[in-house]
ROTORDREN-685905 format. One record per atom (N, C-alpha, C): atom name; residue number from 0; x, y, z; residue in three letters. Coordinates in steps of 0.1 Angstrom, whole numbers, plus 5000, padded with zeros to 4 digits. Atoms other than C-alpha are relative to their C-alpha. Example, Ala and Ser with C-alpha at 12.3 -4.5 7.8 and 13.67 -1.06 7.14 Angstrom:
- site  pos  u  v  w  code
- N  0  5009  4988  5000  Ala
- CA  0  5123  4955  5078  Ala
- C  0  5009  5012  5000  Ala
- N  1  4991  4989  5000  Ser
- CA  1  5137  4989  5071  Ser
- C  1  4992  5011  5008  Ser
% end
This chain:
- site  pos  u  v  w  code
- N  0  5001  5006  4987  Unk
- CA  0  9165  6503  5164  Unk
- C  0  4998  5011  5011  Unk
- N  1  5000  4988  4993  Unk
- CA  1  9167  6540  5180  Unk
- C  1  4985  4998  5004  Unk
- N  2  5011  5001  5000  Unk
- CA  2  9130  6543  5175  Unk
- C  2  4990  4991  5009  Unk
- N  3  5003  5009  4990  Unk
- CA  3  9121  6510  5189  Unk
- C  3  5004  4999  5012  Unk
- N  4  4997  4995  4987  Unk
- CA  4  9141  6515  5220  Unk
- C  4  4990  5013  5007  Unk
- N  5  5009  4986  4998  Unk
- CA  5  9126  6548  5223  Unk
- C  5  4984  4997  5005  Unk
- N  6  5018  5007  4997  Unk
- CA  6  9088  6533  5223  Unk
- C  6  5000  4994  5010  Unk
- N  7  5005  5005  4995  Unk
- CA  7  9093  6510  5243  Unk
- C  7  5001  5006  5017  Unk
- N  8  4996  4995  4986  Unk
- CA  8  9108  6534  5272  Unk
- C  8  4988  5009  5000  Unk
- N  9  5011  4992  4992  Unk
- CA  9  9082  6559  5268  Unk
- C  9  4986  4986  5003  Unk
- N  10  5016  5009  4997  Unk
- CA  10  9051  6531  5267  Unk
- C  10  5004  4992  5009  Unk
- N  11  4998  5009  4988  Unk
- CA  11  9067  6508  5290  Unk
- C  11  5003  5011  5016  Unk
- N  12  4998  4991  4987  Unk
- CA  12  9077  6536  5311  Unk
- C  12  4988  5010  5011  Unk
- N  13  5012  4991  4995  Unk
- CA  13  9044  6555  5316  Unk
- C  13  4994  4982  5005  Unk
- N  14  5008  5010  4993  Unk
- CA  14  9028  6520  5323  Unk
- C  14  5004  4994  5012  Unk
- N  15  4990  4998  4988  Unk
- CA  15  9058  6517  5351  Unk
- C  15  4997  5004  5013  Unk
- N  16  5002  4992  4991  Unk
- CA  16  9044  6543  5371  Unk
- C  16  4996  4995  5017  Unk
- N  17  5012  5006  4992  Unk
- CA  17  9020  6522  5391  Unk
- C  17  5014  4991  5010  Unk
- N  18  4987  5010  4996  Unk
- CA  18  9056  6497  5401  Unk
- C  18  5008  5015  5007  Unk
- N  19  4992  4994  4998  Unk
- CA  19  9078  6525  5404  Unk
- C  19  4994  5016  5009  Unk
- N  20  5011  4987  4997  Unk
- CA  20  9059  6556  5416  Unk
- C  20  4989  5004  5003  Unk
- N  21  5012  4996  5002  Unk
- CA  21  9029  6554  5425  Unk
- C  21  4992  5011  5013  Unk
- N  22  5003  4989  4994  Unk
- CA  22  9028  6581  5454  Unk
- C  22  4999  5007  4991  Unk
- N  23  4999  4992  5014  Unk
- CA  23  9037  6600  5423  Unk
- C  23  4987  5004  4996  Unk
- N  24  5013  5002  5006  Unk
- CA  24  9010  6588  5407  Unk
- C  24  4989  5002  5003  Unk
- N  25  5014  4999  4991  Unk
- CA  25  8983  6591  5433  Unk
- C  25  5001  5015  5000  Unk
- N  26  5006  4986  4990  Unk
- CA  26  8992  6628  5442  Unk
- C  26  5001  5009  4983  Unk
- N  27  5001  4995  5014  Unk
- CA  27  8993  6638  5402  Unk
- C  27  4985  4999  5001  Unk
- N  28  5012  5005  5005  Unk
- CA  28  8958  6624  5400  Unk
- C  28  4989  5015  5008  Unk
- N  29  5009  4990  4994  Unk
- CA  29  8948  6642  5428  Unk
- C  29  4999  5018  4997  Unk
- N  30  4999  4988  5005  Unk
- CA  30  8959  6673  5415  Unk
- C  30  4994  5008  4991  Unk
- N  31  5004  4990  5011  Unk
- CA  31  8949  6677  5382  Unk
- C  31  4989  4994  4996  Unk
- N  32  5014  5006  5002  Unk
- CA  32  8920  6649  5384  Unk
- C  32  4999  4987  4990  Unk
- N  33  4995  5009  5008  Unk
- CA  33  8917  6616  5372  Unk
- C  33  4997  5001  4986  Unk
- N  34  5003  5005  5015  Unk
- CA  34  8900  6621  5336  Unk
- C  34  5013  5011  4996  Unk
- N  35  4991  4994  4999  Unk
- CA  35  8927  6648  5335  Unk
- C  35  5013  4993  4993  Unk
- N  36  4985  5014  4997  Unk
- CA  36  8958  6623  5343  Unk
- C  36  4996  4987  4988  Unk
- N  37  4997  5011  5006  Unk
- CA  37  8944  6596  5322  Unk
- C  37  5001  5003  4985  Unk
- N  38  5001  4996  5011  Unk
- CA  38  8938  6618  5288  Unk
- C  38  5017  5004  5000  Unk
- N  39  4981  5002  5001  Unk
- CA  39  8981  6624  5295  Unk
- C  39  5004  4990  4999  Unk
- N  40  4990  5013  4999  Unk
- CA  40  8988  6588  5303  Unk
- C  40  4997  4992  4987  Unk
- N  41  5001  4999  5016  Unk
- CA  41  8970  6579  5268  Unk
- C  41  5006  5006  4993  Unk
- N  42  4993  4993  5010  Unk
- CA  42  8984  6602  5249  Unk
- C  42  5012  4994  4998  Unk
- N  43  4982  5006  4993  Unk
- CA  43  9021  6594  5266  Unk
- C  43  4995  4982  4991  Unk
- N  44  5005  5009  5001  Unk
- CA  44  9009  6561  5259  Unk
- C  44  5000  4991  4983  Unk
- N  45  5000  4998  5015  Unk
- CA  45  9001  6559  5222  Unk
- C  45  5008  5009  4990  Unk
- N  46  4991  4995  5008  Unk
- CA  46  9029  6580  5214  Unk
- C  46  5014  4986  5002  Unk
- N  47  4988  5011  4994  Unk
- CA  47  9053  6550  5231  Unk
- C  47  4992  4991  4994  Unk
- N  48  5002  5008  5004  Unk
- CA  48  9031  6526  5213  Unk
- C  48  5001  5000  4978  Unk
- N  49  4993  4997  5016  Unk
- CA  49  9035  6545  5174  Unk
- C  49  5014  4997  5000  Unk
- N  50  4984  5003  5003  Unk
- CA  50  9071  6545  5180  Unk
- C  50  5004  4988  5002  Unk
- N  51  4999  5015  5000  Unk
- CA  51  9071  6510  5189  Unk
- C  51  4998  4993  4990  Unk
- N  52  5003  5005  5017  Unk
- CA  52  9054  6499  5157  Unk
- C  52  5006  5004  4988  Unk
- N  53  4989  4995  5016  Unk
- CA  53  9076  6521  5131  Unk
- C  53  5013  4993  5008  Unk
- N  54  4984  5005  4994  Unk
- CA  54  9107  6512  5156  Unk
- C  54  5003  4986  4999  Unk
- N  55  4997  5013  5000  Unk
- CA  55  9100  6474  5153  Unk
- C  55  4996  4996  4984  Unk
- N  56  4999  5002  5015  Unk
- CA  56  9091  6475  5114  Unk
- C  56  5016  5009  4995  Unk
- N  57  4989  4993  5007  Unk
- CA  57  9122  6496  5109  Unk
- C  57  5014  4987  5002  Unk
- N  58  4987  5018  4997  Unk
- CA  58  9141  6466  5126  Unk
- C  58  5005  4990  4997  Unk
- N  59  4994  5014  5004  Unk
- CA  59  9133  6439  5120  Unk
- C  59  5004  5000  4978  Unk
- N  60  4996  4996  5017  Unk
- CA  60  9143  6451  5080  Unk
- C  60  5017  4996  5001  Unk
- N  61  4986  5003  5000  Unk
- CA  61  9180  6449  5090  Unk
- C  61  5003  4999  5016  Unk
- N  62  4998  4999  4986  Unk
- CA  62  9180  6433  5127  Unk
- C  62  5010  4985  5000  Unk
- N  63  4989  5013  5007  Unk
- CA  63  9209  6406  5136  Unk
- C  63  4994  4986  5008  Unk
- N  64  5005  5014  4996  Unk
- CA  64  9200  6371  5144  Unk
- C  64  5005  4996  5010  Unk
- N  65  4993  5002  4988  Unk
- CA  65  9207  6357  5178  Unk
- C  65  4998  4989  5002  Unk
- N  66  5000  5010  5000  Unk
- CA  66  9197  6327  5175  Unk
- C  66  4984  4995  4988  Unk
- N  67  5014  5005  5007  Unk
- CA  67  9172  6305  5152  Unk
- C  67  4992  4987  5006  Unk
- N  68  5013  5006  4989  Unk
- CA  68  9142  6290  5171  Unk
- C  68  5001  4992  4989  Unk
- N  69  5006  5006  5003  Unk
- CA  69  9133  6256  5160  Unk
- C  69  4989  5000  4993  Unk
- N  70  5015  5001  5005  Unk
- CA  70  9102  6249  5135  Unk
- C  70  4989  4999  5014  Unk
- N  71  5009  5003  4987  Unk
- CA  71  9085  6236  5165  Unk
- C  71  4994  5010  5008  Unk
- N  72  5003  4989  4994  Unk
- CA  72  9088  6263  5186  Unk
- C  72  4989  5011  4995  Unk
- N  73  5014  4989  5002  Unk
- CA  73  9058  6284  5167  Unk
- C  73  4991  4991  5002  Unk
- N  74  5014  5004  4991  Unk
- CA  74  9034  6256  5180  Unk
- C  74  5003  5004  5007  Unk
- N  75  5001  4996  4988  Unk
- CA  75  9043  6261  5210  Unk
- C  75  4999  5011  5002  Unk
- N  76  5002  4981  4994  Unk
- CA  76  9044  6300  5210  Unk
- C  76  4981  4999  4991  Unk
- N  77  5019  4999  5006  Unk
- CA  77  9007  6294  5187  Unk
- C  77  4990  4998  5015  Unk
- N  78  5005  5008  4993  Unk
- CA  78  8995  6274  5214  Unk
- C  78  5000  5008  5011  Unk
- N  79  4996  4992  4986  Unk
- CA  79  9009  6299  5245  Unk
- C  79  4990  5014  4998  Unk
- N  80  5011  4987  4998  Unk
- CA  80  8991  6330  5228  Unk
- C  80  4984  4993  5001  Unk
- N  81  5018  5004  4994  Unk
- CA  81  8956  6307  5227  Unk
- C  81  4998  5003  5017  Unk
- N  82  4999  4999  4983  Unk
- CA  82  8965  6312  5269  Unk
- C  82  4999  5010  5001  Unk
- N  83  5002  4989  4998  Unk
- CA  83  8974  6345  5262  Unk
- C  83  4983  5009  5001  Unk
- N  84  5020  4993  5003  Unk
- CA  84  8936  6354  5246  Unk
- C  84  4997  4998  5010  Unk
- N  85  5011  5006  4983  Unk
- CA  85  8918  6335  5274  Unk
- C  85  5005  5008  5011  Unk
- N  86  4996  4996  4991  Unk
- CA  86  8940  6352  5297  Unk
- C  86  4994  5015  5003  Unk
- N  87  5008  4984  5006  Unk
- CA  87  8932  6387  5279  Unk
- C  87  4986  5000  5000  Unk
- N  88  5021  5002  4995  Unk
- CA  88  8893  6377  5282  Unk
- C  88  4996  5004  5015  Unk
- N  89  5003  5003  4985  Unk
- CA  89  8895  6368  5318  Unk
- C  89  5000  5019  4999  Unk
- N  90  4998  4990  4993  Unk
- CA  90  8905  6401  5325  Unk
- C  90  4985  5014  4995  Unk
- N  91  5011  4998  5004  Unk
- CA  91  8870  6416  5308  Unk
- C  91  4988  4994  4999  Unk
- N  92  5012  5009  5003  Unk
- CA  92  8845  6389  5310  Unk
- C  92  4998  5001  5016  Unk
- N  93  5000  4999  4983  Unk
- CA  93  8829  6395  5345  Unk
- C  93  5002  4981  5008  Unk
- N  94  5010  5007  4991  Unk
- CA  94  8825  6369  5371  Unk
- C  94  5008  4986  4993  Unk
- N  95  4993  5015  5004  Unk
- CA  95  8853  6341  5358  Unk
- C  95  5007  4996  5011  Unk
- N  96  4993  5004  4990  Unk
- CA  96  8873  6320  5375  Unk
- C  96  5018  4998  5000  Unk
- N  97  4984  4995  5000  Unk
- CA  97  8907  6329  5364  Unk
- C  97  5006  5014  5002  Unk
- N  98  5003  4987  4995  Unk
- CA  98  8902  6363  5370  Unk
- C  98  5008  5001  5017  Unk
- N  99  4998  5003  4987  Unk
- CA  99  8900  6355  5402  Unk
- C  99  5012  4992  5008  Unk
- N  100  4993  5008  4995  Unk
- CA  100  8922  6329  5408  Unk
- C  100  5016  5005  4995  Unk
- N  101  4986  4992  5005  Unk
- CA  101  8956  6347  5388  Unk
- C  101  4999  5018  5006  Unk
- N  102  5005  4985  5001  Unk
- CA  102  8941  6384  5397  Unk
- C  102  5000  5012  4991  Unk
- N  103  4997  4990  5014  Unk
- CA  103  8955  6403  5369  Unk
- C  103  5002  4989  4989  Unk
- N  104  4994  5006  5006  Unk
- CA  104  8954  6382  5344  Unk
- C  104  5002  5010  4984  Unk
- N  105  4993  4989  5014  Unk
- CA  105  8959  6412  5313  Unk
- C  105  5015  4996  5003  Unk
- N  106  4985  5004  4998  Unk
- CA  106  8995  6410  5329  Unk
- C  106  5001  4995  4998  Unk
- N  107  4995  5019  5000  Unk
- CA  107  8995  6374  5332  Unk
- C  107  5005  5000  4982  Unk
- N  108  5001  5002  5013  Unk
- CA  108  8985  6374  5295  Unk
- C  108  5013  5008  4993  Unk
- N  109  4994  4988  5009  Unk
- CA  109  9011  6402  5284  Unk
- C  109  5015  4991  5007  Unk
- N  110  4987  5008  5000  Unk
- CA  110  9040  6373  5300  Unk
- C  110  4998  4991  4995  Unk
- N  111  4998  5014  5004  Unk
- CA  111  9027  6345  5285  Unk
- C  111  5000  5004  4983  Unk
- N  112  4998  4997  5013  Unk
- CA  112  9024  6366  5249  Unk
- C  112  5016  5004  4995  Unk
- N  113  4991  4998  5006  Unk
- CA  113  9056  6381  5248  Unk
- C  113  5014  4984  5005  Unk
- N  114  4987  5008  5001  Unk
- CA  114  9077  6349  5262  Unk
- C  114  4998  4987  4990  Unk
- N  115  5003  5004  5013  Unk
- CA  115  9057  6331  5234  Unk
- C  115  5010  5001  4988  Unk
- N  116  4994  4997  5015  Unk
- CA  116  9071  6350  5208  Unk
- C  116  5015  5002  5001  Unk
- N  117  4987  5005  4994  Unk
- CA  117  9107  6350  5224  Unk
- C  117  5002  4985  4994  Unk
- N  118  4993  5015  5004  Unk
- CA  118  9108  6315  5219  Unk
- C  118  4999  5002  4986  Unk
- N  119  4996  5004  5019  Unk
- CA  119  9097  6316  5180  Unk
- C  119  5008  5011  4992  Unk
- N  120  4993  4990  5009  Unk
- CA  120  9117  6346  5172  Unk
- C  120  5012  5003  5007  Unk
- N  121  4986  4998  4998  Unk
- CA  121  9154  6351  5174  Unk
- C  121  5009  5013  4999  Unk
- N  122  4994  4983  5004  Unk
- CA  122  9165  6390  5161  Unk
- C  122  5000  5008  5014  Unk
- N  123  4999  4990  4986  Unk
- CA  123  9178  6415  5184  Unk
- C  123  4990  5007  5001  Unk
- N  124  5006  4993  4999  Unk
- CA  124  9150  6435  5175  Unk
- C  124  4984  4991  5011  Unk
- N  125  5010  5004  4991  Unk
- CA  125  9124  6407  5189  Unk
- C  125  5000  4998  5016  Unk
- N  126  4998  4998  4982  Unk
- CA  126  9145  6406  5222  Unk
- C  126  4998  5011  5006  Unk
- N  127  5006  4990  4998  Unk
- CA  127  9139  6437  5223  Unk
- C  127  4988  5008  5003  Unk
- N  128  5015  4999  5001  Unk
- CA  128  9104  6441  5220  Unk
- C  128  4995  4992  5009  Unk
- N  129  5009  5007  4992  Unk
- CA  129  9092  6411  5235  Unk
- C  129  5007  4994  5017  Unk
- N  130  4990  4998  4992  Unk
- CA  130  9120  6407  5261  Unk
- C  130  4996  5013  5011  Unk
- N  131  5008  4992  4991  Unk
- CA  131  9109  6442  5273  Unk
- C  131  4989  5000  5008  Unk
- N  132  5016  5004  4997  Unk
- CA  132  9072  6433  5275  Unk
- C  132  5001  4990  5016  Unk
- N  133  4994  5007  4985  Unk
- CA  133  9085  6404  5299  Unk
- C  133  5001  5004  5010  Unk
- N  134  4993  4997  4986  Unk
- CA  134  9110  6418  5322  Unk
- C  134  4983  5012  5002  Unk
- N  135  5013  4995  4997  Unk
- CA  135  9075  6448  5319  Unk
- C  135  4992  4993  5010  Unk
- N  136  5012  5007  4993  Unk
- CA  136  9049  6424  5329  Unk
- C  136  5006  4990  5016  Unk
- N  137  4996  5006  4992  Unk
- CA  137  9069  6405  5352  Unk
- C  137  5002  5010  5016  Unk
- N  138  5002  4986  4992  Unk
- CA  138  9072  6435  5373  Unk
- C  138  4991  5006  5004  Unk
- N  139  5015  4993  4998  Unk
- CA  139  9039  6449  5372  Unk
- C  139  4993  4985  5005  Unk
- N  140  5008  5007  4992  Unk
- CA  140  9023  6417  5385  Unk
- C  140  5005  4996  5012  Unk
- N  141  4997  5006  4984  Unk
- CA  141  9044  6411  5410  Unk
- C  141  4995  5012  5008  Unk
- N  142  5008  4984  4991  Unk
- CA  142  9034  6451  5423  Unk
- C  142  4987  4998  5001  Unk
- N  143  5014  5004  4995  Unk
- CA  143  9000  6442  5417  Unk
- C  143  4992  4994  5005  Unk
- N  144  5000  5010  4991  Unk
- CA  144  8998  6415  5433  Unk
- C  144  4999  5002  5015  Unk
- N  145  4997  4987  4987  Unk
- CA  145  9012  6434  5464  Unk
- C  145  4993  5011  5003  Unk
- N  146  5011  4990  4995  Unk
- CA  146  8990  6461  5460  Unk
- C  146  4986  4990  5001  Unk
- N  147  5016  5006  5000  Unk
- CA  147  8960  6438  5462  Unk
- C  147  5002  4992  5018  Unk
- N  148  5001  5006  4987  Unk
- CA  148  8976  6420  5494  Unk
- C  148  4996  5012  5014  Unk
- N  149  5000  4985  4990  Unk
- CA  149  8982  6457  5512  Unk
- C  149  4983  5004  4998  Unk
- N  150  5021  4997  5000  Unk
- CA  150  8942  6465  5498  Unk
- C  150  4990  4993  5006  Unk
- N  151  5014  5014  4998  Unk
- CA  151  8929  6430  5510  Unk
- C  151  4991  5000  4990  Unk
- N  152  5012  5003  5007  Unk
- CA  152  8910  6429  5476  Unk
- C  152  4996  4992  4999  Unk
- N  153  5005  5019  5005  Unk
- CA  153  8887  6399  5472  Unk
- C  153  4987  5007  4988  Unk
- N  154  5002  4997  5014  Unk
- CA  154  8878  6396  5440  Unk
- C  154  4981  4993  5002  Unk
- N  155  5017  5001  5002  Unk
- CA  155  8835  6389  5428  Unk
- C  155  5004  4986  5000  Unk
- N  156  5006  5017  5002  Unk
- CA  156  8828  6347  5431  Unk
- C  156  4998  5002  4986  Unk
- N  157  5001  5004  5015  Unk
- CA  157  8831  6332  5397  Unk
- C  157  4985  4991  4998  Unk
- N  158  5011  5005  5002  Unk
- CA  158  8801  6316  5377  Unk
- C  158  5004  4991  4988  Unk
- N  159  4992  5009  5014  Unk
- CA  159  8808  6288  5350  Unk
- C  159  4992  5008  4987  Unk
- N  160  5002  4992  5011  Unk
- CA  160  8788  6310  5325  Unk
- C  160  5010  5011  5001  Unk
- N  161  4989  4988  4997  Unk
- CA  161  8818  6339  5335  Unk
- C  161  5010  4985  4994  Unk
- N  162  4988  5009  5003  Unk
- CA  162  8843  6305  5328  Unk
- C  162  4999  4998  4985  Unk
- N  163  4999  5002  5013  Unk
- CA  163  8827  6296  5294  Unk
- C  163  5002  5011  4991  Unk
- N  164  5001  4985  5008  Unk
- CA  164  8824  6331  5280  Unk
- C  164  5014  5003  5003  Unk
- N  165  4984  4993  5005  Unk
- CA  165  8864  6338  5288  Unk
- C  165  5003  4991  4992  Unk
- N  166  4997  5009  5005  Unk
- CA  166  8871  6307  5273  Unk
- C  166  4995  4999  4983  Unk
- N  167  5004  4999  5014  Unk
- CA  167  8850  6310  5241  Unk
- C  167  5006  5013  4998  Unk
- N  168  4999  4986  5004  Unk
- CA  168  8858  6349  5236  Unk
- C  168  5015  5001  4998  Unk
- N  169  4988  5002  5002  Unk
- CA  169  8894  6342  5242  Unk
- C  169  5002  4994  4983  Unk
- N  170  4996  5006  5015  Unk
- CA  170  8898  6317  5213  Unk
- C  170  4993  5000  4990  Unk
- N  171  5002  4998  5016  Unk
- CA  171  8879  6330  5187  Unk
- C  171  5009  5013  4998  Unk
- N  172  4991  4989  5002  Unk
- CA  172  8897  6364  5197  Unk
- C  172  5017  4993  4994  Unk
- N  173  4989  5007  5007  Unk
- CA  173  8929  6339  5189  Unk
- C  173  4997  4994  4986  Unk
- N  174  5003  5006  5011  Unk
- CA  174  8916  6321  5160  Unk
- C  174  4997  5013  4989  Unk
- N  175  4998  4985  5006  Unk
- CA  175  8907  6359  5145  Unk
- C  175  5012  5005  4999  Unk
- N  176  4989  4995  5003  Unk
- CA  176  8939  6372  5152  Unk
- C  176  5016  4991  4990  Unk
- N  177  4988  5004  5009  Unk
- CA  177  8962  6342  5141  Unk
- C  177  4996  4997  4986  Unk
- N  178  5003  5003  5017  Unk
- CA  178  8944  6332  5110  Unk
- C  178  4999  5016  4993  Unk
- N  179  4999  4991  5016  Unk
- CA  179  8940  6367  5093  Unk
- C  179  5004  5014  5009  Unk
- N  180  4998  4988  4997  Unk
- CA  180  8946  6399  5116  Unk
- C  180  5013  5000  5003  Unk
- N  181  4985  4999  4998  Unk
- CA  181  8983  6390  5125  Unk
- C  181  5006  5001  4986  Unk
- N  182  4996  5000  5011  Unk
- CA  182  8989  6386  5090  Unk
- C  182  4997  5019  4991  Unk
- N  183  5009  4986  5009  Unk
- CA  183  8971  6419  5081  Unk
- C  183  5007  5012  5006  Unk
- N  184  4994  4993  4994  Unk
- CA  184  8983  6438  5109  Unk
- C  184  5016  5003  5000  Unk
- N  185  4981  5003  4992  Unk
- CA  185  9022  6426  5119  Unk
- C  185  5003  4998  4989  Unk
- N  186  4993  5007  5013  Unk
- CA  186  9028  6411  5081  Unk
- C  186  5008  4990  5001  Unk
- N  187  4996  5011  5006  Unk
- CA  187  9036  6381  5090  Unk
- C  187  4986  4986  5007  Unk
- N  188  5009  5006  4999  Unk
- CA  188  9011  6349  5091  Unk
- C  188  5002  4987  5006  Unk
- N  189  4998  5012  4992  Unk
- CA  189  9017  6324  5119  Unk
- C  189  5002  4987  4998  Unk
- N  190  5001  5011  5002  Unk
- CA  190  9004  6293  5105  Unk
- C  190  5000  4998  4983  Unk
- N  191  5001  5002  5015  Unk
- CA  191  9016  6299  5070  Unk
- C  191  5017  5000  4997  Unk
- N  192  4980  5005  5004  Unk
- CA  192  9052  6284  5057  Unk
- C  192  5008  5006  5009  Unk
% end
C-alpha cells in the first residue's frame, strides 16, 4: 500500500501545481524554459504513475474490503466510463461542443472515470486510487475553471462534425478499452463474470 500512496502523491502532486502553486509554476518555467520544465514534470510524472501501477497491483493482492458494490453497479460504472471516453475525446477532437460547453473536459472525464469505478469497487486500495483521482480532479477543475474566468477565455465555436467525431472516437476508444485492453492491461475484464 506504501507504494501506492507514494504514486499517487508524487503524480497527483506534480499535476497539483497548476491548483496549488502556480506563481511557482510560472516563475520555474520562466527560468529554466518551458521544454525544460515540462521534460521534469514528465519524468516526475511517470515516475508517480510506475509507482502507482506496482503500488495498486501490489494491493489489491491483499487489500481489505470496505464494502461490496452491487452486481449492478458495473453497468453503471461501464456506462459512466462510455462518458468518460467522450469526455476524453472532447478534450482532443477540435471544434466540439462539449469542449466548449464543460471547458476542460480531460478533468471532467478523470471525475466521471474514477467516481465510476468507486462505485463498482469496494478495497481500500480502490479508495485509494480512485478516491484520490476524485478529490484530484475535483480540484483542478474547479482552478481551471477560475483560471479561465480571470483569462476571459472563449473557447473556438463548435461544428457538429467536431460533435460527431468526439462522439464516435470516444466510444470505440471505450468499446477497445472495455472489451480487450482493460483486460490485457489492468487484468481484470469488465463485462466478463
Amino acid at each position: 500500500m506504501a507504494l501506492l500512496i507514494a504514486g499517487l502523491i508524487v503524480f497527483l502532486g506534480v499535476h497539483s501545481l497548476r491548483i496549488v502553486a502556480d506563481g511557482w509554476r510560472s516563475a520555474q518555467i520562466a527560468r529554466i524554459g518551458l521544454l525544460p520544465y515540462k521534460a521534469i514534470y514528465s519524468t516526475v510524472s511517470l515516475l508517480g504513475l510506475a509507482l502507482i501501477v506496482v503500488g495498486y497491483g501490489q494491493a489489491r493482492t491483499a487489500s481489505v474490503l470496505l464494502w461490496d458494490p452491487p452486481l449492478w453497479l458495473r453497468h453503471v460504472s461501464a456506462l459512466l466510463m462510455l462518458f468518460a471516453f467522450v469526455l476524453l475525446a472532447a478534450a482532443y477532437v477540435p471544434r466540439n461542443r462539449l469542449r466548449y460547453a464543460v471547458g476542460h473536459p480531460m478533468v471532467l472525464g478523470v471525475k466521471v472515470w474514477a467516481a465510476g469505478h468507486l462505485l463498482a469497487n469496494g478495497h481500500l486500495s480502490d479508495l485509494l486510487l480512485f478516491g484520490g483521482f476524485l478529490a484530484w480532479a475535483a480540484f483542478d477543475y474547479r482552478a481551471a475553471r477560475r483560471r479561465d474566468r480571470i483569462h476571459g477565455r472563449i473557447r473556438a465555436r463548435a461544428t457538429l462534425a467536431g460533435d460527431v467525431a468526439t462522439v464516435v472516437v470516444g466510444a470505440a476508444a471505450w468499446a477497445a478499452f472495455a472489451l480487450h485492453l482493460h483486460g490485457w492491461l489492468i487484468g481484470v475484464r469488465p463485462f466478463v463474470g
